[in-house]
C-alpha positions in Angstrom: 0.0 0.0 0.0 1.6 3.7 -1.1 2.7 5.8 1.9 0.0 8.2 2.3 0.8 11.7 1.3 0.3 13.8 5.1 1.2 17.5 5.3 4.7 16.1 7.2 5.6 14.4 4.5 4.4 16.9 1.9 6.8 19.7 3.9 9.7 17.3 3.6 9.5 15.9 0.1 8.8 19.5 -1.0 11.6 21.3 1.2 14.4 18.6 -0.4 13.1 19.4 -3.6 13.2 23.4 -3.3 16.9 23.2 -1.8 17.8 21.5 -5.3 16.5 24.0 -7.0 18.5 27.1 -5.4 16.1 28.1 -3.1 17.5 29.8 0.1 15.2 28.6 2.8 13.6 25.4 1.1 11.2 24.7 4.4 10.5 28.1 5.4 8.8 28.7 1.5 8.0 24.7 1.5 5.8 25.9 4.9 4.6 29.1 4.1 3.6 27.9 0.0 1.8 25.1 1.7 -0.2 27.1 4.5 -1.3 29.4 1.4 -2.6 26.5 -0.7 -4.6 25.4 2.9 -5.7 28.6 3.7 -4.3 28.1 6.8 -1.7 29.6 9.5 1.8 28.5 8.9 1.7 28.0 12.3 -0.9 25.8 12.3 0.8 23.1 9.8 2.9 21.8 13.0 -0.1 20.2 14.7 -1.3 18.6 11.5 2.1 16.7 10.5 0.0 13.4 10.4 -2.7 14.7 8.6 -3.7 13.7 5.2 -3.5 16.1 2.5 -6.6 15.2 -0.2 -5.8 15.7 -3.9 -7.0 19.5 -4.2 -4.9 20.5 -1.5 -1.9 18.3 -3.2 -2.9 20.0 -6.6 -2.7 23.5 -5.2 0.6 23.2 -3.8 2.1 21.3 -7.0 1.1 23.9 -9.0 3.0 26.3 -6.6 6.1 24.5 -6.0 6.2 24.0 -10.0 6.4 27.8 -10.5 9.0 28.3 -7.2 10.9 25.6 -9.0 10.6 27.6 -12.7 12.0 31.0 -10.7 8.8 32.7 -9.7 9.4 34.9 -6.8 8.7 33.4 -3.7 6.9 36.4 -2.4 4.9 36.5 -5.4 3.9 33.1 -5.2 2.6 33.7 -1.2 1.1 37.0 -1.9 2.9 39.0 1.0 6.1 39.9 2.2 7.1 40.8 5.8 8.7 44.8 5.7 9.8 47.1 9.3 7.6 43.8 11.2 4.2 44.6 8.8 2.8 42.0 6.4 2.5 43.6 3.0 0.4 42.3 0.0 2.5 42.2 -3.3 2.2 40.8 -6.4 3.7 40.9 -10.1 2.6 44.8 -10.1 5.0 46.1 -7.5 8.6 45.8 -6.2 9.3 42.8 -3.3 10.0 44.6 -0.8 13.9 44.7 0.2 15.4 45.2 3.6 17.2 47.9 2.7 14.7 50.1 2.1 14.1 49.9 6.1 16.4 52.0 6.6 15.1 54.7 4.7 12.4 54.4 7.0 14.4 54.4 9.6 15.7 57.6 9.0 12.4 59.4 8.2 10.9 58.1 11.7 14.0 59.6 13.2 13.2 63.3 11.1 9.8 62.7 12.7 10.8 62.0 16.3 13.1 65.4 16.2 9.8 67.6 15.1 8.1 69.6 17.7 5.7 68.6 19.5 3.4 71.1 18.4 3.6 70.0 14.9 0.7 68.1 15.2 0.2 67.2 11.5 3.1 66.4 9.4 2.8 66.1 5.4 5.2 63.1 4.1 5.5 62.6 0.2 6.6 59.0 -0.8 7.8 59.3 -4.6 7.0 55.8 -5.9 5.0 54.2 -3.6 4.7 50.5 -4.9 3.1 48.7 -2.3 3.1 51.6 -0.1 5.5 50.0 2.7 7.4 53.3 2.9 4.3 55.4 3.3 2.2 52.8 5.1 5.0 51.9 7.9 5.6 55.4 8.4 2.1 55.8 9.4 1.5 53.1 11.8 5.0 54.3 13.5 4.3 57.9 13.5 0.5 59.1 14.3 1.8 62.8 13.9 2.1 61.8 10.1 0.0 62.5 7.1 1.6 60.6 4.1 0.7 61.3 0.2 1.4 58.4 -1.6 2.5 58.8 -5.2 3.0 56.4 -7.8 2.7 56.5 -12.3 0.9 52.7 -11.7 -2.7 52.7 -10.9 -1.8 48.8 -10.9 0.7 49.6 -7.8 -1.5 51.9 -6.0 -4.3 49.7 -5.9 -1.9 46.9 -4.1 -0.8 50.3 -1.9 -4.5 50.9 -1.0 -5.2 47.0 0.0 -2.1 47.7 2.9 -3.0 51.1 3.8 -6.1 49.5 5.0 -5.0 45.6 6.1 -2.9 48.0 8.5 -5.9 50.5 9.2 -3.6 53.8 8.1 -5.9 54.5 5.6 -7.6 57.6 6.8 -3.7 59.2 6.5 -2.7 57.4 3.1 -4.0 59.9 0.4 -2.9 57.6 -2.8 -2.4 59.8 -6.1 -1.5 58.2 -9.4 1.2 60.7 -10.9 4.7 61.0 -12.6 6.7 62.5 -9.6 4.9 65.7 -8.8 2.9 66.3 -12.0 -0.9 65.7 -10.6 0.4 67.5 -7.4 -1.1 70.9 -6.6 1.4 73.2 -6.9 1.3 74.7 -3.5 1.1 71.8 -1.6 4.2 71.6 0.7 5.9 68.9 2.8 7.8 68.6 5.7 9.8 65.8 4.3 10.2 64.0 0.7 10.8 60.5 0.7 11.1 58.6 -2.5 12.7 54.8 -3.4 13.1 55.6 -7.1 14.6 53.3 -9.8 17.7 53.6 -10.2 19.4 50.6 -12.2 21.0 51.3 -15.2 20.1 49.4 -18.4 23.2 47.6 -18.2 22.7 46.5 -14.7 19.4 44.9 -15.8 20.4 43.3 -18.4 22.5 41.3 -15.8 20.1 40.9 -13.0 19.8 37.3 -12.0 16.0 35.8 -14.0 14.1 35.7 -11.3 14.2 39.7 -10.5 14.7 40.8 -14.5 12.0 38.2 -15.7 9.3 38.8 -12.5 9.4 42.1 -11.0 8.5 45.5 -12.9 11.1 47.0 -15.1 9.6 50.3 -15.0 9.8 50.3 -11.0 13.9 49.5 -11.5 15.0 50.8 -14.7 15.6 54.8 -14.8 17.5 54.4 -17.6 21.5 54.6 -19.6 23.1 55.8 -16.1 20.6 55.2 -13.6 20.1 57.8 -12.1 18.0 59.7 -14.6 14.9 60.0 -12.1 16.9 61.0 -9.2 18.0 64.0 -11.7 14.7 64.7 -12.5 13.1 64.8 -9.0 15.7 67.0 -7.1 14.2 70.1 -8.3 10.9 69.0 -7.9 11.4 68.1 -4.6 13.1 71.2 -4.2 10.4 73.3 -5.2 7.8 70.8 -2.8 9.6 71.4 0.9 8.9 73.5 3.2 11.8 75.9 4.1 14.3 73.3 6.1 12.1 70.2 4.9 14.3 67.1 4.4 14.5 64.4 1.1 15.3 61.0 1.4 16.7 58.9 -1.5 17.4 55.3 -1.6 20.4 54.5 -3.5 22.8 51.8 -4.8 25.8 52.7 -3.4 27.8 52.8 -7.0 25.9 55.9 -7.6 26.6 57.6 -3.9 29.3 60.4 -5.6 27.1 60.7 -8.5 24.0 61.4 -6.7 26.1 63.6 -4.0 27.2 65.8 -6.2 24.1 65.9 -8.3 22.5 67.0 -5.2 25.5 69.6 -3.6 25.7 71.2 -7.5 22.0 72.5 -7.8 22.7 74.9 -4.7 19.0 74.0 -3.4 20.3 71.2 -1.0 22.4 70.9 2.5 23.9 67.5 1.8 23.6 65.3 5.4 25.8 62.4 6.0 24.9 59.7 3.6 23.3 56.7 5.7 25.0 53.5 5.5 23.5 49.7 5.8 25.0 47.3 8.4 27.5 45.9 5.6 28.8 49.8 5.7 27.6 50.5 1.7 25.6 53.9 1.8 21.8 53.9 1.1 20.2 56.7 1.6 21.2 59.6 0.9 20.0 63.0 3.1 19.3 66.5 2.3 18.1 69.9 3.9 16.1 72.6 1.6 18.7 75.4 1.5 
């Protein structure tokens, strides 16, 4: 008689079969592909080892481990990514969500945590959205903060507007769909700018392992030849958006740091800040003051 197929042996077979294909933690996606295909808690797989899974379940999760197998983002396949300790949705339309962009946020909580007290309402730009994890873990961190939202991808905004409210933030998540500052009024100001823009250079693409180049959104990556043709583009706009002594925040690849530093120290609307650095010591975000 076969061995029946139970969820233990399903996580096993599945997690063997996932480290031979590359993957980086073959039973954590092995678990968490398997809880989605149940509907289920990933939690609640470890008291039902010894149950049996029937052939839609089995089905499901084949089809699932098939596409892991093939390249398909793991993120994408589980419909969420953890970011800053908040579950996000995400899916084929929007950026997985890196780690290094928490520091970013990082360092706009800190801008926050230096205003007055009697700035009760604070107005926060976030310059390509996404999934809104800049703008939407800003919020639940930071009451005092009112965050507009912008992205060129009603796609992405409508995965933005499905997190603003999974993490109830959004009454202070305005979402507008715009090319940088375009649809903004014109005298709407902000305390602080805070943008994750693309900025990998057609070369760089062309290079990027399958699973990112094939999978995730060029549009959200590419800026173009040198990459850092948006970040050129949105300094004066941002410029012309802050308040007098507002702050901007730019996630970088730190090849472009002296680029984008000098970019910023040339246009003579900027007081460059030291450049923040991740915990391997490459900068990431690089920090201005409105002259």
């Amino acid at each position: 008689m076969a061995e029946a197929w139970t969820i233990g042996r399903l996580l096993q077979w599945t997690a063997d079969y996932l480290k031979q294909h590359g993957a980086e933690n073959p039973r954590l996606e092995a678990e968490v592909l398997l809880a989605h295909a149940r509907g289920c808690k990933r939690v609640e797989l470890y008291t039902s080892f010894g149950d049996v899974a029937d052939d839609a379940l089995r089905n499901k999760f084949r089809e699932l481990v098939k596409r892991r197998a093939e390249g398909v983002p793991f993120a994408y396949l589980a419909g969420k990514r953890e970011f800053y300790s908040l579950d996000f949705r995400v899916t084929p339309d929007v950026l997985i969500p890196r780690p290094e962009t928490e520091f970013l946020v990082i360092a706009l909580l800190d801008l926050v945590k230096a205003m007055p007290p009697s700035e009760a309402s604070i107005e926060v730009a976030d310059l390509g959205t996404g999934s809104g994890i800049i703008a939407v873990s800003v919020a639940k961190h930071a009451p005092r903060v009112r965050v507009t939202a912008i992205d060129q991808s009603s796609r992405a905004l409508a995965i933005a507007r499905e997190n603003a409210e999974r993490h109830n933030v959004s009454d202070r998540v305005k979402l507008v769909e715009s090319d940088l500052f375009a649809a903004i009024p014109e005298s709407q100001r902000f305390a602080i700018i805070a943008s994750n823009p693309p900025y990998v250079s057609e070369a760089e693409y062309a290079v990027l392992s399958p699973e990112v180049r094939d999978h995730e959104p060029r549009a959200a990556l590419v800026a173009g030849p040198t990459g850092t043709e948006v970040i050129e583009r949105l300094l004066p706009q941002a410029a012309a958006r802050l308040q007098p002594g507002g702050a901007l925040l730019l996630e970088i690849s730190p090849m472009l740091q002296q680029r984008v530093e000098t970019f910023v120290s040339a246009s003579g609307d900027w007081q460059l800040s030291p450049t923040v650095k991740d915990l391997a010591g490459h900068a990431r975000i690089v920090v201005a003051k409105k002259a």
